[in-house]
N, C-alpha and C positions, 0 to 999 in steps of 0.2 A: 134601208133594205137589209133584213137580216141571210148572212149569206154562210155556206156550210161545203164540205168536198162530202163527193161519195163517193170511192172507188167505183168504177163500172163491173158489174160482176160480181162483187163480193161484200153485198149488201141484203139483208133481211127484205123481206117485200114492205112496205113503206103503208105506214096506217091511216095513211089519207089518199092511197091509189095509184100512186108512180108504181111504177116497174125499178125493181132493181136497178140500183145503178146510176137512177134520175132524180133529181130532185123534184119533190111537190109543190108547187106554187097556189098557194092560199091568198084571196083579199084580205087586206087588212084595213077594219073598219074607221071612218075617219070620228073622231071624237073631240070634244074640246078639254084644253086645259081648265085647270083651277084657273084662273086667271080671265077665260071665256073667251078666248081667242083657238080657233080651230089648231090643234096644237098638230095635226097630220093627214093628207089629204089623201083619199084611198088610191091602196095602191099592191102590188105583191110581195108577198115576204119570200123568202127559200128557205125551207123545214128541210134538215137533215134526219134521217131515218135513227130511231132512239140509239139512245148509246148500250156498247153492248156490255153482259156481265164483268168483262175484263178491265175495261175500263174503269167503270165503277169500283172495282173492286182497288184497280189502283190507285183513284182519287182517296176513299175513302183510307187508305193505309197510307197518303204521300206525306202527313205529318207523322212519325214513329212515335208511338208510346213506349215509355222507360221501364223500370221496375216497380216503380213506386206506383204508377198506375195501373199496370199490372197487376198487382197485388191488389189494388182497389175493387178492381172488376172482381179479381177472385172472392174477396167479401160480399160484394152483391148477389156473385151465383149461390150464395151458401146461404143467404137471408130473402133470397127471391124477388131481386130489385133486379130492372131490366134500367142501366142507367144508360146514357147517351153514348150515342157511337163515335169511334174516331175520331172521324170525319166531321162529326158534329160539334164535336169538343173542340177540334182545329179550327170551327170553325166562332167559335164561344171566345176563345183565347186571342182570334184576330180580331173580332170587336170589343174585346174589351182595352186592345192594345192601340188599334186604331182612337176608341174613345181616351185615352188615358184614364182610364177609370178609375178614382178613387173610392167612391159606393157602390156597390153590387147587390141587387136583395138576389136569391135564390130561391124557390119556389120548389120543395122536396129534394132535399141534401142527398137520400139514398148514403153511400159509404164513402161519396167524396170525390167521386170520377169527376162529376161535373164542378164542381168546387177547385180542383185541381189544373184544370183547364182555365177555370176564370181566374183564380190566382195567381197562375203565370201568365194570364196576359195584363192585368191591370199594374199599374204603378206599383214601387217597394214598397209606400207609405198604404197605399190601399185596403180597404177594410170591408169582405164579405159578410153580408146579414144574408145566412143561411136558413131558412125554418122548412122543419120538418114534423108529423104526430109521432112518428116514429122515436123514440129518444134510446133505444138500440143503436138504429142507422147512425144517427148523428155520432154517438160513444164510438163506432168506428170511422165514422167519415175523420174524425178528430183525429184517432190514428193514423190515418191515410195524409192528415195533412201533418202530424208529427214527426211522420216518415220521410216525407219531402220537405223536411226544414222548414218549416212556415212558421213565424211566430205565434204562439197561440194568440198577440192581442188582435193578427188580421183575420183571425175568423171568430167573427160570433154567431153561434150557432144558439136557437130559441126553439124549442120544443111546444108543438100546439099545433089547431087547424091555423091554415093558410090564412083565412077567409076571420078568422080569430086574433090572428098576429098584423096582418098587413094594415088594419087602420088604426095602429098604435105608431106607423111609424112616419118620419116628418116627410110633409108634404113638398116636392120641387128638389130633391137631396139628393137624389139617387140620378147615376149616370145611365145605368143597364138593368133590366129588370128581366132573368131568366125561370121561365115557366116551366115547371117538368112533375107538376101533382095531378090532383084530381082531376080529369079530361071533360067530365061534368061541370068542373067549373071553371072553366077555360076563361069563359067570356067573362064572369066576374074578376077574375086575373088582372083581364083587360081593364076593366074598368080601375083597377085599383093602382096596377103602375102607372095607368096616364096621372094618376096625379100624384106619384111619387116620382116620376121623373120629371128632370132637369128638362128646359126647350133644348133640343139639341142630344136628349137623351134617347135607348134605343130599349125597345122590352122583343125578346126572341118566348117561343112557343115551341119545345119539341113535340115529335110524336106529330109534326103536321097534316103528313099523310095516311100515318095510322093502320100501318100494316095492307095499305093497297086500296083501302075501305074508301076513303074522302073522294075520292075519286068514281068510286061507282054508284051511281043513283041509286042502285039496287036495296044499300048498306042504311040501313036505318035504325042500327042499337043506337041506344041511348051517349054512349062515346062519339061514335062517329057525326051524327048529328051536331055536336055539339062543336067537334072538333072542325065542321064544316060552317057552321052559323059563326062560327070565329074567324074564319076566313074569310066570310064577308064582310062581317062588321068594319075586319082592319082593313079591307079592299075597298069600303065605302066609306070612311071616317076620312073627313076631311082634312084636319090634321096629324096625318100619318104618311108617311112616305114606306111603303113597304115592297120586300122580296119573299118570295118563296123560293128557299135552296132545295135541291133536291140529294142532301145528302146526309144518310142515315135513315131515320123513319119519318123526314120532313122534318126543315127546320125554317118555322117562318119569321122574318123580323120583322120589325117596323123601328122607322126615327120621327119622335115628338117633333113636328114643326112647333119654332115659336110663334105664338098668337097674340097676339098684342092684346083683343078681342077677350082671351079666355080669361 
């Protein structure tokens, strides 16, 4: 049972019908595991009432960015790249540390933000495969990671489309495969680190909720759609174990089950 505090009183009106104060009690449906055995018998969750902006905002600021990052963001506002937030980078940098990550692909460098974040979290010896079309972005991302002492041989950075560069590289190699290009072709993304990743390996997707859109049926540009059919697929792909974090503009992961089968 998932269980939550509400102060009595000093709570927002609750989106599924409690009264201030109360917790909402939801069925939760019984489903079976991979495995086909009934993995949870129905029963009631406790939904706490959303978190509020403050919070948020202090999750998203509880890793501090330095100067050198800093400076990175300042290059993207000035060349019109909207790179990964914070929060999202804090959280890029814990799985790459968690995986010991010695191969990283990258999917749209921008100036380096998000490159900075994987770099300090993967091993010394670790080696990001950045690609970007842009070969501005990347001529600063390079700076970004000159600044913060990075050796130049752990970033190689490749200039080209995504979808142009990613099936030139070796298949089963790669520990983490981070998406942050085209949102049109999300789901080919998908398809191309499952088989660049290691079993055991993790591919994340910013931009998951996409400015609020994924979430309202209403929202059907051509992004949004696309960024919500990606959602599925990794919710319905057998070989994925995935989360959707909710910090920054969505950031969803998944980890490669090994498949004996595949």
């Amino acid at each position: 049972m998932l269980r939550g505090a509400c102060d009595a009183g000093n709570c927002s009106p609750c989106p599924l019908g409690s009264p201030p104060g109360q917790r909402a009690r939801v069925p939760l449906r019984s489903h079976r595991s991979r495995y086909g055995e009934s993995a949870r018998q129905p029963q009631e969750a406790t939904i706490t009432t959303p978190i509020k902006p403050a919070s948020w905002s202090y999750a998203e600021a509880y890793v501090a960015e330095d100067d050198v990052l800093a400076a990175a963001r300042s290059r993207a506002e000035e060349v019109g790249v909207a790179p990964i937030g914070s929060g999202g980078g804090a959280a890029l940098r814990f799985l790459a540390s968690v995986l010991d990550a010695r191969a990283v692909v990258e999917i749209g460098t921008g100036t380096g933000v998000s490159g900075l974040w994987l770099l300090r979290g993967m091993r010394s010896d670790g080696v990001l495969t950045t690609v970007d079309i842009e070969a501005e972005h990347q001529r600063l991302a390079r700076q970004s990671f000159t600044e913060a002492g990075i050796p130049t041989q752990r970033a190689r950075t490749i200039s080209g489309a995504a979808l142009d560069v990613l099936p030139r590289l070796t298949d089963g190699h790669y520990d983490l495969v981070f998406c942050d290009g085209d949102k049109a072709e999300y789901s080919a993304y998908l398809r191309e680190a499952l088989r660049l990743l290691r079993p055991g390996g993790v591919v994340a997707f910013d931009n998951a909720l996409w400015h609020d859109r994924v979430a309202d049926p209403a929202q059907r540009d051509e992004e949004t759609v696309a960024i919500r059919e990606l959602g599925r697929q990794v919710a319905e792909h057998d070989d994925l174990v995935s989360v959707l974090l909710p910090v920054g503009d969505g950031l969803l992961v998944a980890k490669k089950e090994w498949n004996p089968e595949a």
